[in-house]
NUBAMI-127484 format. One record per atom (N, C-alpha, C): residue in one letter; x, z negated, y negated. Coordinates in steps of 0.2 Angstrom, whole numbers, plus 2048, in hexadecimal, padded with zeros to 3 digits. Each point is the difference from the previous one (the first is absolute). Layout:
N
AXZY/...
***
This chain:
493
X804800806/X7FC8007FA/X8048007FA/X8057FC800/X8058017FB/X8058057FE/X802803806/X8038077FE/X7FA8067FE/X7FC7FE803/X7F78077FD/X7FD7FE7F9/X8037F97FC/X8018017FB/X8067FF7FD/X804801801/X8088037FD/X7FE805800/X7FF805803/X800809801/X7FA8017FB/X7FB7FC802/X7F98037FC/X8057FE7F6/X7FF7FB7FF/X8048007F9/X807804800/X804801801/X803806800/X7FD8067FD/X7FC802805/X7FE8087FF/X7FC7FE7F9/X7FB7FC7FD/X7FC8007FD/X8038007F8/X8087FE802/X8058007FB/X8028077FF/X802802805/X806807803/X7F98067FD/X7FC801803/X7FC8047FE/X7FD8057F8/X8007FA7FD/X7FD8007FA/X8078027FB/X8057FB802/X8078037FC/X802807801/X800801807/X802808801/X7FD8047FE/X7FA8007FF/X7FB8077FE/X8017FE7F7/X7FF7FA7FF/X8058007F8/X8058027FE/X805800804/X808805800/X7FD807800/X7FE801808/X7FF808801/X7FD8017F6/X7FB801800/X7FB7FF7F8/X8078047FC/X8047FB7FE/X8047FE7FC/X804807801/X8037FF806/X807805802/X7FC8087FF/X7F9801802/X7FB807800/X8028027F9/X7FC7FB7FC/X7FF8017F8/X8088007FD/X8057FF801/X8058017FD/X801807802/X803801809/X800807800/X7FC8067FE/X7F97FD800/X7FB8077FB/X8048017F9/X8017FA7FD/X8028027FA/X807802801/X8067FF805/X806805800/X7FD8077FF/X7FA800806/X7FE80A803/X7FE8037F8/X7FB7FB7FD/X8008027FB/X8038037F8/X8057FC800/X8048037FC/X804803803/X803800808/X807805801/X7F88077FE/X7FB801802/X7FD808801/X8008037FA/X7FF7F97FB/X7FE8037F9/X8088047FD/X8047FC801/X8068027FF/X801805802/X800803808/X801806802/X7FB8077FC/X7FA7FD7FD/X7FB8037FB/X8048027FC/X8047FB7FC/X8018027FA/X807805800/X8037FF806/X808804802/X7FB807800/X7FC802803/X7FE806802/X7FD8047F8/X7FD7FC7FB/X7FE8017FA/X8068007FD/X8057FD7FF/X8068007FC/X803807803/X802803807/X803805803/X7FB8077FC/X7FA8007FF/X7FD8057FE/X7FF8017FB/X8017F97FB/X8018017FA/X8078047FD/X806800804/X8048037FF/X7FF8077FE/X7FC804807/X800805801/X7FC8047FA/X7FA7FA7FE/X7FD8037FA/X8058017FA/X8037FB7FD/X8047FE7FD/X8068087FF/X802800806/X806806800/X7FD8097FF/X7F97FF801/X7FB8067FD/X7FF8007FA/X7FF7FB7FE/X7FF8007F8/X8078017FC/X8057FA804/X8068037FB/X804808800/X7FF803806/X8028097FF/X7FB8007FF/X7FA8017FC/X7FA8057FD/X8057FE7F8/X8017F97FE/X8047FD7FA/X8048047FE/X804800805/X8078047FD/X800807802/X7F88047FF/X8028057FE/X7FD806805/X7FE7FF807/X7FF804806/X7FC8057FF/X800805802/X7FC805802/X7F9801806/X7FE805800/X7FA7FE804/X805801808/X806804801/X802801804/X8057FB803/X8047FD7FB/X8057FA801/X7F97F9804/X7FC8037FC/X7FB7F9802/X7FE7FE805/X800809803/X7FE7FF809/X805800804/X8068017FD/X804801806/X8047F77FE/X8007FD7FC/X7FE7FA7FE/X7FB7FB804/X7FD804802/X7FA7FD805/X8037FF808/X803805802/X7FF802806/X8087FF801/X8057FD7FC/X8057FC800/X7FC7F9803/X7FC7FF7FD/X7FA7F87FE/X80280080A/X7FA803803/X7FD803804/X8057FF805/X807803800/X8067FF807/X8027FA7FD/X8017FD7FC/X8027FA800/X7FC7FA803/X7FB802801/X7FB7F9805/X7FE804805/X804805803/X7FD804804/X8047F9807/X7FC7FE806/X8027FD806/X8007F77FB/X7FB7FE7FE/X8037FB7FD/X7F77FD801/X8017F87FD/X7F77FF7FF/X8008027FD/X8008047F9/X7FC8047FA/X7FE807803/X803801807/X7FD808800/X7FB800802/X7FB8057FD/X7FB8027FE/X7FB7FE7F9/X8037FE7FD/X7FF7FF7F8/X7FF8067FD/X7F97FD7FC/X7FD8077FB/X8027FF7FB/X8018057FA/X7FF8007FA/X7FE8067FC/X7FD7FF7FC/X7FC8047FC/X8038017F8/X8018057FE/X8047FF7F9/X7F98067FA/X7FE7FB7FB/X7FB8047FE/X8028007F8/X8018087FE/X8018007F8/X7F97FD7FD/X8028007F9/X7F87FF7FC/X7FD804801/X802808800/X7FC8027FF/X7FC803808/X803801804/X7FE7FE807/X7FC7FB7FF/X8007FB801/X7FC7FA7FF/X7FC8037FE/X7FE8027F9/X7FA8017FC/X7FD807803/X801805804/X7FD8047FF/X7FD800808/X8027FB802/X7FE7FF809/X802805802/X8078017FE/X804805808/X8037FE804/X801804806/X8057FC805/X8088007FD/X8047FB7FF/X8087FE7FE/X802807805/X8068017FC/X803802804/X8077FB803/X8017FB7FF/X8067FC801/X7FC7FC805/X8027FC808/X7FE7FF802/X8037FD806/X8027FA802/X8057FF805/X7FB800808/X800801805/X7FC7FF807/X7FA8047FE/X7F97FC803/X7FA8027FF/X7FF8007F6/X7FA804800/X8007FE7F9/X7F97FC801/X8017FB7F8/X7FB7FC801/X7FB8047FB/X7F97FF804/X7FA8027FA/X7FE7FD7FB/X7FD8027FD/X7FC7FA7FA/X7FD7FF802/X7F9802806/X7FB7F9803/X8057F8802/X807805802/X8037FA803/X8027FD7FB/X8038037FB/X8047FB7F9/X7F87FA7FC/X7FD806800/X7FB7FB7FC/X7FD7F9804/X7FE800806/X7FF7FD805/X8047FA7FF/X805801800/X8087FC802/X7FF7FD7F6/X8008057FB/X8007FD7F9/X7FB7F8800/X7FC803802/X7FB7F9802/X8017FB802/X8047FF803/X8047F8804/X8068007FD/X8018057FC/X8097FB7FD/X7FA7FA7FA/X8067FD802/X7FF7FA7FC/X8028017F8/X7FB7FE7FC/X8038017F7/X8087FD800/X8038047FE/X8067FF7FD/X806801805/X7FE803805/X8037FF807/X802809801/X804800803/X804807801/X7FD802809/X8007F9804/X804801808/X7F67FD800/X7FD802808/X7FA7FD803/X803803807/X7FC7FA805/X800800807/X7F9803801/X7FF807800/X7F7803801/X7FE7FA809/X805800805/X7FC7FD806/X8087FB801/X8007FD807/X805800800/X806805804/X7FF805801/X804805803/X8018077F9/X7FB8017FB/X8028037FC/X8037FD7F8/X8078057FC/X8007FC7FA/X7FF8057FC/X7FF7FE7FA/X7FF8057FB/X8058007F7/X8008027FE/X8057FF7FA/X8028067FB/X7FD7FC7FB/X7FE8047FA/X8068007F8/X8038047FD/X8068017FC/X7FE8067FC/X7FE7FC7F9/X8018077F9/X8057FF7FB/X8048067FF/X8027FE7FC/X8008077F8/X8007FC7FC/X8008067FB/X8068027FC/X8018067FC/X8088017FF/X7FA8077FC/X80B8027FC/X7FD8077FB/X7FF807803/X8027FE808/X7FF806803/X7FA800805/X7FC7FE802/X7FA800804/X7FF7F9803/X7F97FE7FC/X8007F8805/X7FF803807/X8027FB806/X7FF801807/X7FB7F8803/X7FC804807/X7FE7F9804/X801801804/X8037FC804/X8037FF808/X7FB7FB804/X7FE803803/X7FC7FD806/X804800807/X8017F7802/X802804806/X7FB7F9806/X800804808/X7FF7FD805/X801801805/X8007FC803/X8037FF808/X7FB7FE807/X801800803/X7FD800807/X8057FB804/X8017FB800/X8037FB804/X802803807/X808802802/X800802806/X8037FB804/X8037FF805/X7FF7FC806/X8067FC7FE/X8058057FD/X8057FC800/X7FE7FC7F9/X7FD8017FB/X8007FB7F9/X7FB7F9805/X7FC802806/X7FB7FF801/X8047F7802/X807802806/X8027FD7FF/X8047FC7FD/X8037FF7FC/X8037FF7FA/X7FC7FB7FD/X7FA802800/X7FB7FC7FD/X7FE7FB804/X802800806/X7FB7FA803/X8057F97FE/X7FE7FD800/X8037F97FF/X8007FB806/X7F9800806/X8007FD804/X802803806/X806803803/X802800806/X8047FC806/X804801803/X8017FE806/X8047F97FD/X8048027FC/X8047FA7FF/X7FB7F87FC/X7FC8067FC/X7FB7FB7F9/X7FD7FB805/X7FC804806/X7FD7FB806/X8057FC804/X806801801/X8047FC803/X8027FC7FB/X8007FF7FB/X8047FB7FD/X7FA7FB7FF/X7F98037FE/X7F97FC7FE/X8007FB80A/X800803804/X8007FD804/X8057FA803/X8078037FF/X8047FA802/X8007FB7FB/X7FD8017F9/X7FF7FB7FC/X7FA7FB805/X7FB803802/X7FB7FC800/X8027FD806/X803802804/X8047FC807/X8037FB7FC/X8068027FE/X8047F97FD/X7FA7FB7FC/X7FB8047FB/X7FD7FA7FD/X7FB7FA805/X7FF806804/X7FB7FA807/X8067FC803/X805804803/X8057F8804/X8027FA7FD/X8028037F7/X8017FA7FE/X7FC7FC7FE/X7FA8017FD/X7FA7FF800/X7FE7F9807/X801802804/X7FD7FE807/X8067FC801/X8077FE7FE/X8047FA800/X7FF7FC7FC/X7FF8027F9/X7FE7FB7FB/X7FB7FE803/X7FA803803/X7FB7FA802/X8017FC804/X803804804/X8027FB807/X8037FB7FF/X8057FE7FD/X8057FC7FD/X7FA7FB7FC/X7FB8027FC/X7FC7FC7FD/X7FB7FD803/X7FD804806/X7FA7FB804/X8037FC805/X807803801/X8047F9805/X8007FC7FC/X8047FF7FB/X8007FA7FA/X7F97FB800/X7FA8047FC/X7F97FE800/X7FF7FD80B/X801804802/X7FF7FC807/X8057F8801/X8048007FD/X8047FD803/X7FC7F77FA/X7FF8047F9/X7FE7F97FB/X7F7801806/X7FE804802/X7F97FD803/X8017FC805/X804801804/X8017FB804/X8037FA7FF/X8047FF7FB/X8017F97FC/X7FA7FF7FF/X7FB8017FC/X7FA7FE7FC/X7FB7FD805/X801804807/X7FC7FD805/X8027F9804/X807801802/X8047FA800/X8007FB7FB/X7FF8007FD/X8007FD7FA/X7FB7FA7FF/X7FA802803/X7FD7FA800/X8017F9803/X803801804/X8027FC806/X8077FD7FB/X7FF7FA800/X8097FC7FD/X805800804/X8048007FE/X8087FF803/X80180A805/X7FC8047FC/X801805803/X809805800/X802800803/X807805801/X8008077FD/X8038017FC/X7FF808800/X8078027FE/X803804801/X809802800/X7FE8077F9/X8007FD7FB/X8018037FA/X8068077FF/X806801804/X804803801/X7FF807802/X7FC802805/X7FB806803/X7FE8037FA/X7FC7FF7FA/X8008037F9/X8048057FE/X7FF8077FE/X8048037FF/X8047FD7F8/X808805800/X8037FB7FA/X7FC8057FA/X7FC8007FD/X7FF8047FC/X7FB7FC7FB/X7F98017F7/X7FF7FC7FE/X7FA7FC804/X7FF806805/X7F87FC802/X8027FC805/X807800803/X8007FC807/X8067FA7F9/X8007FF7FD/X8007FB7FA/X7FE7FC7FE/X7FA805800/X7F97FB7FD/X7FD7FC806/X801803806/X7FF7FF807/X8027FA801/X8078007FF/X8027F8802/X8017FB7FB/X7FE8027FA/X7FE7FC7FA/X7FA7FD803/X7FA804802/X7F97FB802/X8017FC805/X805801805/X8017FD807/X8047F97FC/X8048017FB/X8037FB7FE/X7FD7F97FB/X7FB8047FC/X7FD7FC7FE/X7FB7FC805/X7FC806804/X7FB7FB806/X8047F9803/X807803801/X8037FB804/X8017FA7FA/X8028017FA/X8017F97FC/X7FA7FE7FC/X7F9803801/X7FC7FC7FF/X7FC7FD807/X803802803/X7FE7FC809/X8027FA7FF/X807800800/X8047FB7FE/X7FF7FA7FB/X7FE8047FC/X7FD7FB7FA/X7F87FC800/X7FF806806/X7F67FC803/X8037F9803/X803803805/X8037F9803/X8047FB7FF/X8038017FA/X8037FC7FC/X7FB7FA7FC/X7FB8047FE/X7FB7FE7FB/X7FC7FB805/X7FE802805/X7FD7FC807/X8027F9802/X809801802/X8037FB803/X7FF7FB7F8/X8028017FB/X8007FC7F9/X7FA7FD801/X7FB805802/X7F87FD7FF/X7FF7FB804/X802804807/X7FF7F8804/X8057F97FF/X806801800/X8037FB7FC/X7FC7FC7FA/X7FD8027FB/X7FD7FE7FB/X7FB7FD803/X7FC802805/X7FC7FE803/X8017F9803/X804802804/X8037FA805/X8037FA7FC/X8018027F9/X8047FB7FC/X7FC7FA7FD/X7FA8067FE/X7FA7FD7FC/X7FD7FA804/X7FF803808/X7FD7F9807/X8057FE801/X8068007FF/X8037F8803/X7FF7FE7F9/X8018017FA/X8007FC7FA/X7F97FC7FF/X7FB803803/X7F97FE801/X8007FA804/X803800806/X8017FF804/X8037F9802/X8048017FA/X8067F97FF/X7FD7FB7FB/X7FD8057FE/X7FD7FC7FB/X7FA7FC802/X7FE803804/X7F87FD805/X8047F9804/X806802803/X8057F9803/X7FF7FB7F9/X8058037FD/X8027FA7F9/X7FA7FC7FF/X7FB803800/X7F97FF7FE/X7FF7F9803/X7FD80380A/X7FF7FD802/X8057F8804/X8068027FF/X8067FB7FF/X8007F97FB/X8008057FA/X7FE7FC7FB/X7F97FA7FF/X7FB803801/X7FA7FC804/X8027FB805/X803803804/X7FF7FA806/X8077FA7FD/X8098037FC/X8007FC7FE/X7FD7FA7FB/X8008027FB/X7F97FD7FD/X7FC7FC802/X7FD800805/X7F97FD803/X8047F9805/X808802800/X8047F8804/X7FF7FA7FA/X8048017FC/X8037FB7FC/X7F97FE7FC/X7FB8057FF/X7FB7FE7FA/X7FB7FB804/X7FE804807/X7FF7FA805/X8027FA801/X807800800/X8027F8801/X8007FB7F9/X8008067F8/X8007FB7FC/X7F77FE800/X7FC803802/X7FA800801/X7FE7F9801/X804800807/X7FD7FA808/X8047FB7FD/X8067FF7FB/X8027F97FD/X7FD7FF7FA/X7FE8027FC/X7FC8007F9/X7F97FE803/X7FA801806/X7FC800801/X7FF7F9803/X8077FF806/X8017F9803/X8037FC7F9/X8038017FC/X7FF7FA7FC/X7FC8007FB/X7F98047FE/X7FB8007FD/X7FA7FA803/X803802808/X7FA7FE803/X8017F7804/X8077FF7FB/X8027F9804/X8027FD7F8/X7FB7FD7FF/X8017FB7F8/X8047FA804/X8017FF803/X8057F9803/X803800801/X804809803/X8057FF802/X8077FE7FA/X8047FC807/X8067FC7FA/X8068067FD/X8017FD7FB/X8068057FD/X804802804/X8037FE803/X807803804/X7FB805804/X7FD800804/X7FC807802/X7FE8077FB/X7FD7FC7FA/X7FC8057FD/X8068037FD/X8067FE7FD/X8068027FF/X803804803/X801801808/X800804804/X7FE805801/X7FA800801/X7F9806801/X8038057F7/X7FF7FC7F9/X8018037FC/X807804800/X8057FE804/X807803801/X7FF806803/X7FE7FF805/X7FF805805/X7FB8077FB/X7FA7FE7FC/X7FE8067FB/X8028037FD/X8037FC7FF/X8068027FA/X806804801/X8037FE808/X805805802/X7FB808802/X7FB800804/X7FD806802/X7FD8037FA/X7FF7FD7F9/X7FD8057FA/X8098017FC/X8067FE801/X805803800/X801805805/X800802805/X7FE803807/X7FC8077FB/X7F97FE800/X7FD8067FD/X8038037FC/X8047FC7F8/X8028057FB/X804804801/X8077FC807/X806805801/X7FC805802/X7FA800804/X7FE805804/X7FD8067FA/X7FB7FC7FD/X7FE8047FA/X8088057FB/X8047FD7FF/X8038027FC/X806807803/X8017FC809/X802808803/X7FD804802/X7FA7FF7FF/X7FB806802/X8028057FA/X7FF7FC7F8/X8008037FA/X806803800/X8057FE802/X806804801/X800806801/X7FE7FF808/X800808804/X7FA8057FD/X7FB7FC7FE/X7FD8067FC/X8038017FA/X8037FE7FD/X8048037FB/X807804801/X802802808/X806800801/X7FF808804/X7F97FF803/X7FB806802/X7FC8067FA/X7FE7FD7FD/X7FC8047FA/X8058027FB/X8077FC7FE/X8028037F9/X8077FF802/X803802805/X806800801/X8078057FC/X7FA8067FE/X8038057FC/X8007FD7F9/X7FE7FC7FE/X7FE7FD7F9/X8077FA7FE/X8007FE806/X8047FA7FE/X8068007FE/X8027FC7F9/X8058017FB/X8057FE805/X8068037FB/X806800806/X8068007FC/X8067FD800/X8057FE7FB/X8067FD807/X8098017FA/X8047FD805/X8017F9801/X801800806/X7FF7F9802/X8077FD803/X8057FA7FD/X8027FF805/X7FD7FD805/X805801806/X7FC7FF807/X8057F8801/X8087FD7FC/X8017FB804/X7FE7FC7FB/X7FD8027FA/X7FC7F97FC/X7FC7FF803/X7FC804804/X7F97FF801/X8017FC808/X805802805/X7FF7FB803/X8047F8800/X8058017FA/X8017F97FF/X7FB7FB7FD/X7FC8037FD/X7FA7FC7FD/X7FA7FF806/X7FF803805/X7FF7FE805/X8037FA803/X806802801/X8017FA806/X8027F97FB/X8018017FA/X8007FA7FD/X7F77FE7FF/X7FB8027FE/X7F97FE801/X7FF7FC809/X803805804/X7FE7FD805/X8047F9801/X8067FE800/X8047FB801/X7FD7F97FA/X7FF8027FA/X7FE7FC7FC/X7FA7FE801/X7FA804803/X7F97FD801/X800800808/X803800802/X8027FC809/X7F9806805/X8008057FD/X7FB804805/X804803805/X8078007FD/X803802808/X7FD7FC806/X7FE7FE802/X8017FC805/X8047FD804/X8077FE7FD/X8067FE805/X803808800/X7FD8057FF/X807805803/X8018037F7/X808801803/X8058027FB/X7FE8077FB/X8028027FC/X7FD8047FE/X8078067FE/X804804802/X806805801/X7FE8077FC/X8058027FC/X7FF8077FD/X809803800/X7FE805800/X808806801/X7FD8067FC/X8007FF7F9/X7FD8057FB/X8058007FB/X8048077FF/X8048007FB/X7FF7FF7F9/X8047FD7FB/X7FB8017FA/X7FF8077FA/X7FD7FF7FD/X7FE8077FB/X7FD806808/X7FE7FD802/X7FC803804/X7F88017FF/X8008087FE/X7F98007FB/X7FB806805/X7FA7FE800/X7FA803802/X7FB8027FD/X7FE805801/X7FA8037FC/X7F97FC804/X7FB7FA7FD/X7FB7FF801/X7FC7FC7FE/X7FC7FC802/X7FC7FA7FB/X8037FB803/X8007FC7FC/X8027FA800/X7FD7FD802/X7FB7FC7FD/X7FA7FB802/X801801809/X7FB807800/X7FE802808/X806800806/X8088037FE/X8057FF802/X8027F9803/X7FF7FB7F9/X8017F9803/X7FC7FE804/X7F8802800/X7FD7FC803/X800803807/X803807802/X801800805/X8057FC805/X8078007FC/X8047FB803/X7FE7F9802/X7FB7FD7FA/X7FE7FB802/X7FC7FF808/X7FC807800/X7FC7FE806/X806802806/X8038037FF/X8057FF806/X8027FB802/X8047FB7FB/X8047FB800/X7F87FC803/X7FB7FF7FD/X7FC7FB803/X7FD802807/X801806801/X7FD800806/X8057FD807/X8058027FC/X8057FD806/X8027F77FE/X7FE7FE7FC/X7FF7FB7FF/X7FA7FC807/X7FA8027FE/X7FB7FF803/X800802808/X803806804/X800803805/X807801804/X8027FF7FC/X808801805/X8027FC804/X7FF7FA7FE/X8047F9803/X808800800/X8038037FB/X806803800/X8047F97FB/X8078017FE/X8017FB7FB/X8058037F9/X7FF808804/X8038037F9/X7FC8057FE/X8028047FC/X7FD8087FB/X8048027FE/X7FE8087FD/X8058027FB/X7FF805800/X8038047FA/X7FF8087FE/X8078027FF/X803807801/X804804800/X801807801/X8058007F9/X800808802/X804802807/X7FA805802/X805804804/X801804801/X7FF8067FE/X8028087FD/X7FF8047F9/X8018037FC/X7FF8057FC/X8008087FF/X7FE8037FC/X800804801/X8008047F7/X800806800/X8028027FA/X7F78007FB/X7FB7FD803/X7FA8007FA/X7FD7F9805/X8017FD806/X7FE7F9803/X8047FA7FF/X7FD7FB803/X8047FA802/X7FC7FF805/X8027FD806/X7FE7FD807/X8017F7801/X7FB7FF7FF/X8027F9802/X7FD7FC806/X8027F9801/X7FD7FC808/X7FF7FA7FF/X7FA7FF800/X7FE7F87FD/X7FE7FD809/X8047FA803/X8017FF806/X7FF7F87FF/X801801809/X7FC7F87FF/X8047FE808/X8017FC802/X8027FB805/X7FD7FE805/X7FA801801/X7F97FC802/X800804807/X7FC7FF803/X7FD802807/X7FE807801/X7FE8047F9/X7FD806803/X7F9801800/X800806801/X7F7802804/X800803806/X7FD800803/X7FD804809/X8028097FC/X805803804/X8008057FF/X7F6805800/X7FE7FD800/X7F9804802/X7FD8007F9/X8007FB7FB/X7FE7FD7FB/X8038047FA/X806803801/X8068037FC/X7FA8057FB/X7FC805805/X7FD8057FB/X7FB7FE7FD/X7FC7FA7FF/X7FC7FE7FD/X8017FB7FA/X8057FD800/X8027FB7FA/X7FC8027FA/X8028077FF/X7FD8017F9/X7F98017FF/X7FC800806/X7FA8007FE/X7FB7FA7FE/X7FA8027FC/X7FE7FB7FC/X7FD7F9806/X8007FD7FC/X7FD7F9806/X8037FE806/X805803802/X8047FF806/X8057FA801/X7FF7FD803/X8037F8803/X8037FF805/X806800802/X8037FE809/X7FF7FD803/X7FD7FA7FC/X8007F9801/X7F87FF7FA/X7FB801803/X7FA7FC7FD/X7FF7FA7FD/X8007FE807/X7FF7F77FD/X8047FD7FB/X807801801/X8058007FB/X8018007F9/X7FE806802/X7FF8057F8/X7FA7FE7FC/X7FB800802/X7FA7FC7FD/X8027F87FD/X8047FC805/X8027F97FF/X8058017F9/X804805802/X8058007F9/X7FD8047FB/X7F98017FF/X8008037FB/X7FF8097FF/X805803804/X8008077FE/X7FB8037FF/X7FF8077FE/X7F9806800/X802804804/X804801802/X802806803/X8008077FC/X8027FF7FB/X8018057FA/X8058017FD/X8067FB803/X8057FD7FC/X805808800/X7FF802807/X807806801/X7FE8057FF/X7F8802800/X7FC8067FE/X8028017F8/X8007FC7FD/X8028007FA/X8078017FE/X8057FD805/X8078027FF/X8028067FF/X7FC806806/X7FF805801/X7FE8057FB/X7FA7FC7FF/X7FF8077F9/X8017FD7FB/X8057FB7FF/X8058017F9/X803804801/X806801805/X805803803/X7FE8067FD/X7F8803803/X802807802/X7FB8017F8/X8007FF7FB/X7FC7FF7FB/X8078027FA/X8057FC803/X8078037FB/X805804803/X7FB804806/X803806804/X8087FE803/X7FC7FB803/X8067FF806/X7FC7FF807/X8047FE807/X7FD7FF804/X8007FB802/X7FD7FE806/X8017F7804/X800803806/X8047FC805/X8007FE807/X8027F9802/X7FC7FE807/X8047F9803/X802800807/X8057FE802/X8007FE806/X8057F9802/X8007FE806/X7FF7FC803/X80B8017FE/X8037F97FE/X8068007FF/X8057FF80A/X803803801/X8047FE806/X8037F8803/X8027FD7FA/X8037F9801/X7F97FC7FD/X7F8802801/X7FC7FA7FB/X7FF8047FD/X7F67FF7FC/X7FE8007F9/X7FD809801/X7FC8007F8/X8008047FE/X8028067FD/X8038057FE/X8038047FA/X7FA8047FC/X7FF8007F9/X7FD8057FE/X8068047FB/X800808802/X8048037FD/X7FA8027FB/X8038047FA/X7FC8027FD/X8078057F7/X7FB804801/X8058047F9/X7FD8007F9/X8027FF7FC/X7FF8017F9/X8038057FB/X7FE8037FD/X8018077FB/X8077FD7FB/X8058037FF/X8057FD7FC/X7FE8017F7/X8007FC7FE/X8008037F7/X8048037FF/X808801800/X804805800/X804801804/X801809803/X802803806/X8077FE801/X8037FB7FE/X8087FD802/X8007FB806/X805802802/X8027FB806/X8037FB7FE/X8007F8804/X8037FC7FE/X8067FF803/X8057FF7FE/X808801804/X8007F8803/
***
């Protein structure tokens, strides 16, 4: 079916272009036949103009009636065996003319005056030469002088040989009219050919085309403009395919971004509720039990009010990291950002923590060189740190910490805030950073935590375009590595 329309569009092409050419190539050659015949007309009218011509000029210079005829019949062997032989002419004085005698000068037959008159009738005004048919010619010459005006009539009867002379369309004219119209049909019928394989080759791309990820070897195109344009379509087909899929995977990514952020936020939500609902509970159950005991003695109601008081401290840290990470999630790209020394900031740590005794018993260690500057926020920076130092305060059971550089790089710094302590279950490793996550529950509740303390380390870190990682140290404890953006790209020696 697909080759019976290749061939059908083909010929529907081939067809209508050749007979346009034939047209073309006819109508030129008429108009060669045309002009060469007129030409050979006019050769034949210029030849017999002479002959009048040389009549007139020996009548000029002087001739006799006998000079005139032997003048003539000079005329007469000189186109005797030639195409002029059998040419007439008639030599008529005025007064001949006028008195309607037969001339006595006269070359072949003589012409009559039914015939002159006949013939005067179709010259043309102003015209000397007429074609009476096309095998006979006629040609008319007066001239006047102090010796005798004359009129010269002369005509012919076309003989075989003028006859051919005069054709114009012979063996060669049709040989050449034909091998033209050969050559114009084969090449004709390669240009098309060449053209509907082309057009075959983009239809069958167009039909494959619907189908994605379709194959097509663009190369088979001939090198010419249309197999150019050929692989210019196949080209762009291909990079707007690429770009559909491109625009797709984006989409669902986008998609998939939008539901876990939905998502997470449904956690947070729900997380935060059911945080929430512990501590406001228990301040609940002791506010209620000491509302509802007027006797109870002081050193209890003291008690019950201690314990409210620790779980509505409990809710604010909880309330207050929440508001972190939502500020750390929503405006991350907003957040001012300046150089920071990094070994001010941890010495003002570890002197806070030593002086208000929140280390817990363990040591507090830094290996931070100084003029050691980073691009980021302060406030959010420190209070990262801080939540490191206190979660290994709280969870390590270690008896030291400490932060240190430990590589660089030409626009980073690499550092390791580590700890001494026990470690996590390697199982527990990929979860740290998620929200409300606890190793240790009951623990963690007892001490106070939200479980939001390293979700927040996290996306400070990655808020001042650095990263975090933690793993379990080889001799003991924690490490958390993490990079920070340098304020200026020098190394520190």
């Amino acid at each position: 079916m697909g080759l019976k329309r290749q061939y059908s569009f083909r010929w529907r092409i081939l067809v209508p272009l050749v007979v346009m050419l034939w047209c073309i190539i006819a109508f030129l050659m008429w108009q060669q036949y045309s002009h060469e015949k007129e030409y050979r007309r006019e050769s034949i009218e210029s030849h017999l103009g002479v002959m009048s011509a040389s009549v007139l000029k020996a009548h000029k210079q002087g001739y006799d009636t006998d000079e005139m005829a032997e003048f003539l019949k000079s005329l007469a062997l000189f186109f005797e065996d030639s195409r002029y032989e059998g040419v007439r002419m008639t030599v008529y004085t005025e007064s001949e003319w006028n008195e309607n005698v037969v001339p006595q000068l006269y070359l072949g037959q003589l012409i009559t005056r039914p015939q002159i008159n006949n013939a005067m009738r179709k010259l043309p005004i102003g015209s000397d030469f007429v074609w009476l048919n096309d095998n006979t010619f006629f040609g008319y010459s007066k001239v006047n002088d102090d010796i005798e005006p004359l009129r010269i009539f002369m005509m012919m009867d076309l003989n075989q040989r003028m006859i051919d002379s005069l054709r114009v369309a012979d063996f060669g004219f049709w040989s050449v009219l034909l091998i033209l119209l050969v050559i114009t049909t084969g090449f004709t019928y390669y240009i098309v050919s060449r053209i509907s394989s082309n057009i075959k080759m983009l239809r069958d791309f167009a039909a494959r085309a619907k189908d994605e990820g379709v194959e097509f070897d663009e190369s088979k195109f001939p090198h010419n403009e249309l197999g150019d344009i050929s692989r210019d379509i196949v080209r762009l087909y291909r990079e707007r395919s690429e770009a559909l899929k491109k625009s797709r995977r984006e989409h669902d990514v986008a998609i998939h971004a939008i539901e876990e952020k939905s998502r997470i936020k449904r956690q947070l939500t729900n997380n935060i509720n059911h945080e929430i609902k512990t501590p406001v509970g228990v301040i609940k159950g002791y506010l209620d039990t000491v509302l509802s005991s007027p006797d109870m003695d002081d050193t209890t109601r003291m008690y019950f009010l201690k314990r409210a008081s620790d779980n509505v401290d409990r809710l604010c840290n909880l309330l207050n990291d929440v508001s972190t990470m939502t500020r750390l999630e929503d405006g991350s790209g907003n957040i001012p950002m300046r150089a920071i020394d990094f070994h001010d900031l941890v010495y003002g740590i570890q002197n806070d923590f030593e002086s208000s005794h929140l280390n817990g018993g363990m040591s507090f260690e830094y290996e931070v060189p100084f003029d050691c500057e980073v691009l980021g926020n302060e406030g959010l920076l420190a209070g990262a740190m801080t939540n490191l130092a206190k979660n290994a305060v709280l969870h390590s059971q270690g008896t030291a910490m400490g932060i240190r550089l430990v590589a660089e790089s030409e626009q980073y710094y690499t550092f390791a805030f580590w700890d001494n302590g026990r470690g996590v279950d390697p199982s527990y490793i990929p979860h740290l950073f998620d929200r409300f996550f606890r190793v240790d529950t009951g623990r963690s509740r007892k001490t106070g935590g939200t479980g939001l303390g390293l979700p927040i380390v996290k996306n400070t870190i990655e808020a001042m375009g650095g990263v975090l990682s933690v793993h379990n140290r080889s001799n003991g404890g924690l490490e958390f590595v993490f990079t920070l953006k340098k304020y200026r790209n020098v190394k520190i020696s």
